[in-house]
C-alpha positions in Angstrom: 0.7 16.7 13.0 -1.3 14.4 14.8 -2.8 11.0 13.4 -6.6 10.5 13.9 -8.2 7.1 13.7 -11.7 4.7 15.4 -10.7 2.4 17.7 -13.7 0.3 18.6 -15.7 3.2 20.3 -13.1 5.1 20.8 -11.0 7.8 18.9 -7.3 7.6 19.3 -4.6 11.0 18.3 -1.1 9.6 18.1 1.9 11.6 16.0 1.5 11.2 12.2 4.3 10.3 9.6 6.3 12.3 8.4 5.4 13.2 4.5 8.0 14.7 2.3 4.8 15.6 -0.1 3.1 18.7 1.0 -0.7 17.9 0.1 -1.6 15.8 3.7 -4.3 18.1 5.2 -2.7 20.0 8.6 -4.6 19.2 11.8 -7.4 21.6 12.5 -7.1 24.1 15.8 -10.8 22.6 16.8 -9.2 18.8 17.1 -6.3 20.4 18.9 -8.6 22.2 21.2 -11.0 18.6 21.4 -8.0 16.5 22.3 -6.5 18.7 24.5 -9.8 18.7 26.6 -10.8 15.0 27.5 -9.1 13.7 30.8 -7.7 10.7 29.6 -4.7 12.2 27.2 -5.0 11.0 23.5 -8.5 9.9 23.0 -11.8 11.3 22.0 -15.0 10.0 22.6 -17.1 9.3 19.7 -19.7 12.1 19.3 -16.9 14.4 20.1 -15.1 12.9 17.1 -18.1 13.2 14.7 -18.8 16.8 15.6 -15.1 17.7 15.2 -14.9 16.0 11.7 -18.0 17.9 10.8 -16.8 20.9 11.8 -13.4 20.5 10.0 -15.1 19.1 6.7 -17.3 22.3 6.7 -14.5 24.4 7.1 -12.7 22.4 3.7 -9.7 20.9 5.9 -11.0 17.3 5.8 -12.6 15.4 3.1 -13.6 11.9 4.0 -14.4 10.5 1.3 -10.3 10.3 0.2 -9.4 9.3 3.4 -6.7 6.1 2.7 -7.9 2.5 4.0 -4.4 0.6 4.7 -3.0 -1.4 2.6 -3.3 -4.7 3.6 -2.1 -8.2 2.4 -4.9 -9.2 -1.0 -5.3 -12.6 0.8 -4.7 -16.0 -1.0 -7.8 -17.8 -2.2 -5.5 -21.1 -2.7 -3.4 -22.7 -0.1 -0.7 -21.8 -2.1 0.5 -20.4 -5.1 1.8 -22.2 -8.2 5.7 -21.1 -9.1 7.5 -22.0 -12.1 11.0 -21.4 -14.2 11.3 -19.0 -17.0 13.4 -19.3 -19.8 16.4 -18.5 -19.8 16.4 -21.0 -16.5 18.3 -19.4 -13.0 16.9 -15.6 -14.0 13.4 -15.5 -13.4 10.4 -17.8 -12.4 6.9 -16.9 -12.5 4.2 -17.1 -9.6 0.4 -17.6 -10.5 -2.3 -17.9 -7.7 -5.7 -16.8 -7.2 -6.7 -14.0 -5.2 -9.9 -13.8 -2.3 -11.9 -10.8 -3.3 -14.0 -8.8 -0.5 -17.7 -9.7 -0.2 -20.1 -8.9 -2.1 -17.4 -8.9 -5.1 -19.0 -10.2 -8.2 -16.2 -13.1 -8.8 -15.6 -15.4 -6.0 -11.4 -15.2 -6.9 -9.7 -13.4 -9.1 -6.4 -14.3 -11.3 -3.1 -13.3 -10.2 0.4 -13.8 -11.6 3.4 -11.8 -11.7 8.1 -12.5 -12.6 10.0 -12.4 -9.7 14.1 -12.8 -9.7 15.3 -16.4 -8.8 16.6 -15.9 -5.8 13.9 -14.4 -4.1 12.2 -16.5 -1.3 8.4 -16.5 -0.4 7.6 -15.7 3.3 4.8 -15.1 5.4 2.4 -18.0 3.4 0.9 -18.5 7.1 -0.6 -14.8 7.1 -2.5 -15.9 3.8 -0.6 -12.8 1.7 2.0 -13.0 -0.8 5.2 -11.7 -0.4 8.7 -11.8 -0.8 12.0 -10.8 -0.4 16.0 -11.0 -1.4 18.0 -12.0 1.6 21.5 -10.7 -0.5 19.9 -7.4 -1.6 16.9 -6.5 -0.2 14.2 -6.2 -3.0 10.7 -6.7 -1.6 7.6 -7.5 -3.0 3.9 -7.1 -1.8 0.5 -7.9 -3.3 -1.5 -5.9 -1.6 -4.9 -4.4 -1.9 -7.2 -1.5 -0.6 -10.9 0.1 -0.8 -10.6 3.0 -3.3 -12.1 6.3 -2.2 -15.5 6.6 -4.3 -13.1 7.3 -7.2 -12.0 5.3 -10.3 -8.4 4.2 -10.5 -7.8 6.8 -13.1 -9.1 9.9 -10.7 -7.7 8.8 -7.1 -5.2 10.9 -6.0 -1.9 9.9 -6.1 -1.0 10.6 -2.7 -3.6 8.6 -1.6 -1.4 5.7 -2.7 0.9 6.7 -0.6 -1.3 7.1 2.4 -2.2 3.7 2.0 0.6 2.1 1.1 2.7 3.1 4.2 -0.4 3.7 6.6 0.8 2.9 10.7 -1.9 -0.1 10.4 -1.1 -0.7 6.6 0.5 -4.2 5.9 4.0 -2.7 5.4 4.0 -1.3 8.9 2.6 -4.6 10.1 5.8 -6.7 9.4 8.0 -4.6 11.2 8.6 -1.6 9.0 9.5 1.9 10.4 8.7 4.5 7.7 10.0 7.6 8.6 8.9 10.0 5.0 7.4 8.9 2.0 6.8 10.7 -1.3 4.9 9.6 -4.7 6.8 11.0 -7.8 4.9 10.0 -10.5 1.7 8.1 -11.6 0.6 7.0 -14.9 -1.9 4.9 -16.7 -0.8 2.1 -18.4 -2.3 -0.7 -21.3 -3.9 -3.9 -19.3 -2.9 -6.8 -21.5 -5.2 -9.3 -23.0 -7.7 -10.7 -20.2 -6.7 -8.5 -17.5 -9.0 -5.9 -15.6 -8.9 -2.9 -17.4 -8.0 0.1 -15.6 -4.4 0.1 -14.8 -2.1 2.3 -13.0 1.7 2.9 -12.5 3.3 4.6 -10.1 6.9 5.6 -8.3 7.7 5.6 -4.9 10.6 7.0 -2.8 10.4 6.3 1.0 12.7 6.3 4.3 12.5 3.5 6.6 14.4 3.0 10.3 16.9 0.3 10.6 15.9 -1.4 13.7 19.4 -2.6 14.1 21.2 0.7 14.5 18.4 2.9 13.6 19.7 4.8 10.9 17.6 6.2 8.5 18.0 4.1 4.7 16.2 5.2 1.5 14.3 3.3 -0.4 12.7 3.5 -4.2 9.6 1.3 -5.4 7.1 1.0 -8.6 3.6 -0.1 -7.9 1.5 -1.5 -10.5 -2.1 -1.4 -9.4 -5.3 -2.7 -10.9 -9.2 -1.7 -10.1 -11.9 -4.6 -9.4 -15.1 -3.7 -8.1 -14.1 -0.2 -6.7 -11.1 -2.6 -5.1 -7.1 -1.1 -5.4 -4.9 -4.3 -5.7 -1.3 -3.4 -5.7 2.1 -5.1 -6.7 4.9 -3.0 -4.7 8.4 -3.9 -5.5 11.0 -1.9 -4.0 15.0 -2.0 -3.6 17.4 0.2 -1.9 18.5 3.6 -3.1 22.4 3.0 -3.1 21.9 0.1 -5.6 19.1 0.8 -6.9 20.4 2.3 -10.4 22.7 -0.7 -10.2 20.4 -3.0 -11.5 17.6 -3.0 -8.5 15.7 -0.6 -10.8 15.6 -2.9 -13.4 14.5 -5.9 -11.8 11.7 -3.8 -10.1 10.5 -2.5 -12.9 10.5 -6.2 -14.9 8.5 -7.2 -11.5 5.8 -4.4 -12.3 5.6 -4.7 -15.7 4.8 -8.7 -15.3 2.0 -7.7 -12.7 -1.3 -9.4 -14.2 -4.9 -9.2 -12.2 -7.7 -10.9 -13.8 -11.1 -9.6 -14.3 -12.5 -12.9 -12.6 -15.7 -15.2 -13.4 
């Protein structure tokens, strides 16, 4: 399969990822035949883009209005973050910060807190995201956020999650990460707590990424908690690796999603 995508005024076709899930939509022969006739290999000028989506749309092999904006970092509205111990102390401490939202959002910032093991450091504050990871084990977290697709939380797709999530210009890919197949295996609606926005999802990830040491391929299994604001996806992903992942990485992932807490703002 081939990878679509607007580049300025230009349309670029590069090779897709691999999806272990068998909903993507397959490439239609008319963008095969499309690409394969411009001169300059790969790219597609703009009206010939438009008339081929049309085209494909009419024919019920693309819908547009579920196509996945990446995943990128939901950016910081502070400088930084307030962090603080939990009880028992040298388990868990808590991070609470305040979240930019997109314009023409009805709060200026929205609430964000969320556990996190000890031992985890905070990288990346300079890109304005938060994130961070477990040099020992390597359980990652994201806070990340997205565009839904004109749907509510509740009736988006799952795989659309997924598209997001680990999209080539998603903020996952950004930092460095190969994903070679991904799969969503289950979604759910949870219970917001008290004071929280109020549609909330969970859902379960398994993924394969490329060592760029030795290039081997390394499994990987992650929840995502994800609240709606203004038609606005903002995720927690926590993740571990598979071989120890029922070894207690599961766990703490899961105590990571459960603490995951989005405001409903001013």
């Amino acid at each position: 399969r081939l990878r679509v995508s607007l580049e300025g005024s230009r349309v670029a076709v590069r090779p897709a990822l691999s999806q272990s899930h068998t909903h993507a939509p397959m490439l239609s022969p008319i963008l095969l035949v499309a690409a394969a006739a411009t001169r300059s290999p790969g790219l597609l000028n703009r009206r010939a883009m438009l008339s081929v989506t049309t085209a494909a749309a009419v024919a019920g092999r693309v819908a547009p209005s579920l196509a996945a904006e990446p995943a990128t970092f939901a950016q910081r509205f502070s400088v930084s973050g307030n962090i603080s111990p939990l009880p028992p102390l040298g388990q868990y401490s808590r991070y609470e910060d305040q979240l930019s939202t997109p314009k023409g959002s009805k709060a200026l910032s929205l609430p964000v807190r969320f556990d996190f093991p000890q031992q985890l450091l905070q990288i990346g504050r300079s890109l304005g995201g938060i994130q961070f990871v477990d040099g020992s084990s390597g359980l990652k977290i994201y806070v990340l956020r997205a565009s839904l697709p004109g749907t509510s939380l509740a009736e988006t797709p799952k795989k659309w999650f997924g598209e997001a999530i680990f999209s080539p210009d998603g903020q996952i890919a950004r930092e460095g990460v190969e994903i070679d197949a991904y799969k969503v295996t289950s979604a759910k609606e949870l219970e917001a707590p008290a004071g929280a926005a109020e549609a909330r999802r969970r859902l379960a990830l398994k993924y394969t990424v490329i060592t760029p040491a030795n290039q081997r391929a390394t499994d990987r299994f992650a929840f995502v908690d994800a609240y709606e604001v203004d038609g606005i996806a903002y995720l927690l992903v926590a993740s571990g690796g598979a071989t120890k992942w029922e070894g207690g990485e599961k766990e703490r992932c899961e105590r990571v999603a459960d603490s995951f807490f989005i405001g409903r703002g001013a």
